[in-house]
N, C-alpha and C positions, 0 to 999 in steps of 0.2 A: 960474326956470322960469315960464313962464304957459300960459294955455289957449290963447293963440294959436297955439303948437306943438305943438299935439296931436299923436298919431302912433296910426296903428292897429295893431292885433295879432289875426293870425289864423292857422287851422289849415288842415289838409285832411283826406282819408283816401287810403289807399293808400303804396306805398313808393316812387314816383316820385313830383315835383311834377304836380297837375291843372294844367290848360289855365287853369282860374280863378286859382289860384295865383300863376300865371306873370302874368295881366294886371294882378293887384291890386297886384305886386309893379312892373311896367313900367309902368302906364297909372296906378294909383292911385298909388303908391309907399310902400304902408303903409311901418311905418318895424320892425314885427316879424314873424316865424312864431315859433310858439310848436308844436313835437312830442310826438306822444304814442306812446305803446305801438303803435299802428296803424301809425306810420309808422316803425316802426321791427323788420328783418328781421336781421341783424348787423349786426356792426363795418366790413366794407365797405362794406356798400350807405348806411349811414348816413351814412360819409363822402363818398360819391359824391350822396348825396340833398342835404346841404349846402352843398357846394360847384355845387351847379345852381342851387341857391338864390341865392347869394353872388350866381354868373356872371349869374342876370336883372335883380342890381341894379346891373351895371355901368351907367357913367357918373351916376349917382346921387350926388351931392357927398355924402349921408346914410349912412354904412354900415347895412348889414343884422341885425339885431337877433337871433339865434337862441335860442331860450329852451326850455326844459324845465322841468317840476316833479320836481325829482331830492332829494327828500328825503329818503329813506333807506326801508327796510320795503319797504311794499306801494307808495308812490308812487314808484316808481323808473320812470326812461325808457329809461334804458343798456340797451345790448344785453345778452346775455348772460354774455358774456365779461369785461365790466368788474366792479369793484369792486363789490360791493351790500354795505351794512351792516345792520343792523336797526335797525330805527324808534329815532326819538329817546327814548323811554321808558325805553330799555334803560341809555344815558350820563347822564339823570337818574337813573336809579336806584340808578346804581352809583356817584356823583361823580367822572367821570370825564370830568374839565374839560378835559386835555390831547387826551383823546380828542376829544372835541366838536373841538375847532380842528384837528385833525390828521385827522379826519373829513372837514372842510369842504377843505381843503389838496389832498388826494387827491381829494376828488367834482372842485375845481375843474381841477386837470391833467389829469383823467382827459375833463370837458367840454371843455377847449380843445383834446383831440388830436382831438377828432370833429369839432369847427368852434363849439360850443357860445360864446356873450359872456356870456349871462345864465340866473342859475337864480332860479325861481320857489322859494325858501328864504332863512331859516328859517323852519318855522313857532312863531309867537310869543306863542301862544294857549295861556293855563291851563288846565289839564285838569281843571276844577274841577268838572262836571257827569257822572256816570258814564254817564247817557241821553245823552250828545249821541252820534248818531249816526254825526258824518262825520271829527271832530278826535282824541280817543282815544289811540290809542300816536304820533301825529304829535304829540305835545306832549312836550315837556322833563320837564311833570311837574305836581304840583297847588299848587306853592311859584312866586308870583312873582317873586321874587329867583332861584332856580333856572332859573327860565326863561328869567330875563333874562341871567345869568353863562350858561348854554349857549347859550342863542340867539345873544350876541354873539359868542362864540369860534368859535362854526360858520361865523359871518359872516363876519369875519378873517379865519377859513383859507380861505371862497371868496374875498375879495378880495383877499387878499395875492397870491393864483396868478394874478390875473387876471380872474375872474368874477363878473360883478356878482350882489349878493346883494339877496332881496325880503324885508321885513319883512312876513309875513300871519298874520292879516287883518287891519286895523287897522278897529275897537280894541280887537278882542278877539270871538272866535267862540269862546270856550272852554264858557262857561256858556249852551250854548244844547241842546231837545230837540229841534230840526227844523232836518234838513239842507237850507242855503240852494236846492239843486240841485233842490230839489223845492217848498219854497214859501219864503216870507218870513217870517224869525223875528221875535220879538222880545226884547230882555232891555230888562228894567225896571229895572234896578238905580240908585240915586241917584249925584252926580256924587264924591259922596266917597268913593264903594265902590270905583268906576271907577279913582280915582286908585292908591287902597290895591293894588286889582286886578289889575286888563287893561291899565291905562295903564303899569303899571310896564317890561313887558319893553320894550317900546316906545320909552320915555322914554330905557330906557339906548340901545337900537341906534341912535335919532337921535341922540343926543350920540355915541355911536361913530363916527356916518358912513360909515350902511348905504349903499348906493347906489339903492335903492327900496321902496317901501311900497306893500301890493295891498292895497285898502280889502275890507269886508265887504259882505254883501250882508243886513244884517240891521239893523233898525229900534231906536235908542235913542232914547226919548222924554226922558230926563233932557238927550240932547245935543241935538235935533231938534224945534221947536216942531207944525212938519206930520209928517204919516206920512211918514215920505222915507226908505229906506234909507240909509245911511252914504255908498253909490257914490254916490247921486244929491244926497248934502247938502251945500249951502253953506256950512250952518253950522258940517258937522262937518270936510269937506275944505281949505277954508277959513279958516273960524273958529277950529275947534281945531287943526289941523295945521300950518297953515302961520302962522296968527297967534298965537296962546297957544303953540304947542307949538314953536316955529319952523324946524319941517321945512323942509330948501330941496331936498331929492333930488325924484325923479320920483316919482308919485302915478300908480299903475297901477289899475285894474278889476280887480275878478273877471271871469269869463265871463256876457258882456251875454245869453246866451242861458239859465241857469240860469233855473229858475222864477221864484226870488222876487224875478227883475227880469220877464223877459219875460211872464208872464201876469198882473203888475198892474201893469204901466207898457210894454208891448212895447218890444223889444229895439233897434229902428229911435230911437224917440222918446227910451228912456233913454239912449242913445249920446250924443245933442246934449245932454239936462240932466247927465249926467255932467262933462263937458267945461264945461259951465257952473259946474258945482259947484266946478270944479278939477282935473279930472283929467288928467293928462298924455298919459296912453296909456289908450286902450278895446282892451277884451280882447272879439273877437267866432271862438267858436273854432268852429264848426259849421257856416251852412251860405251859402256862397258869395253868395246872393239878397241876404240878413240884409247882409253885409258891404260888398256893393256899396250896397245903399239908408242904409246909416248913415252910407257914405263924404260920399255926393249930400248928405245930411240936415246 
């Protein structure tokens, strides 16, 4: 994979595709939509919302990338009527390893009857900090080895059905007090902590052969000699990912409109250094203007 194939990813609101939508998807040809709770009214309409998706990327040699964060708990995107489990917390806590892959098995049949290719899951982050804000019961648990046996079996059950699975956040949002969605963290931790750590779940689902990795949007100066969050590092996208660590899957963004990209590097400009760093796909989910000027950029 290289930068030269970049692919964009974006959202809308509403339960019909917007007119903006439609153009980004025919005139730009991002290469994903990624849905959320907004756009999502039942099990019909969602099938019907998909499949209009699909139909504006005909003649497109590239299929259409449809994505959700459907990770169980409170981050669910499914309608109502499908399968909800509770947060990952619950299968760390009980070991309850069969569960996790048969978890993942059902999320992914139940996304490919809606139109669903890809889920923004597992999340792969230690639950090591009880202040973090945003990660919490979405974590396996506060044992890196745990996180890593459930994170990869959840993987497996989505990719054995068919759905591609995202290792996030890479390399680790576990131990942070500030959620990325509002400013730019940082964790100090030295590079042998990291290893012990956050690198561990990680280390196994790329040896598993996750199908993608959503970088962080949070500053490690042990990895990073400039202030660069993770999304926008060479060092770290590059250097450690795909050279020391030898990732070869696709390397996704978080959302380029969170704070702790957009109001200290704006969402337009970190789009291109992203892409620079290595990133495969930029994730732009908010607002149509944003997504068209990243595109040009």
């Amino acid at each position: 994979v290289s930068a030269c194939s970049f692919r964009f990813d974006l959202t809308f609101d509403g339960f019909e595709p917007s007119q903006a939508v439609k153009d980004m998807i025919q005139n730009y040809h991002v290469g994903s939509v990624i849905l959320f709770s907004r756009n999502v009214k039942d099990s019909v309409q969602l099938v019907n919302l998909i499949n209009q998706l699909k139909a504006f990327n005909e003649g497109n040699p590239l299929p259409l990338i449809i994505s959700a964060d459907q990770e169980g708990g409170k981050v669910s995107r499914l309608p109502k009527d499908a399968t909800h489990f509770p947060p990952n917390l619950v299968w760390g806590k009980n070991n309850s390893t069969q569960l996790a892959y048969d978890i993942g098995k059902v999320t992914a049949v139940e996304m490919r009857a809606y139109g669903f290719n890809l889920n923004f899951a597992p999340v792969l982050d230690v639950n090591n900090n009880p202040l973090n804000p945003v990660i919490g019961v979405r974590s396996y648990g506060e044992s890196p080895e745990a996180v890593a046996e459930y994170g990869t079996l959840a993987f497996r059950g989505l990719q054995d059905a068919g759905v591609a699975a995202t290792a996030k956040h890479f390399p680790g949002h576990g131990d942070t007090a500030v959620d990325s969605h509002l400013d730019l963290p940082t964790i100090t931790h030295d590079r042998e902590r990291m290893d012990e750590v956050e690198l561990v779940p990680f280390r196994k689902a790329f040896a598993e052969g996750i199908d993608a990795v959503m970088s962080a949007h949070i500053y490690f100066p042990a990895l990073e000699p400039s202030k660069l969050p993770v999304t926008l590092s060479h060092a770290v996208l590059t250097g450690l990912l795909r050279e020391e660590l030898g990732y070869d899957g696709v390397v996704m963004t978080d959302c380029m409109e969170m704070k702790a990209i957009a109001e200290h590097y704006g969402t337009v400009k970190a789009a291109v250094m992203a892409v620079e760093a290595g990133a495969d796909t930029v994730l732009i989910s908010q607002t149509p203007q944003l997504q068209v000027e990243a595109m040009e950029a």
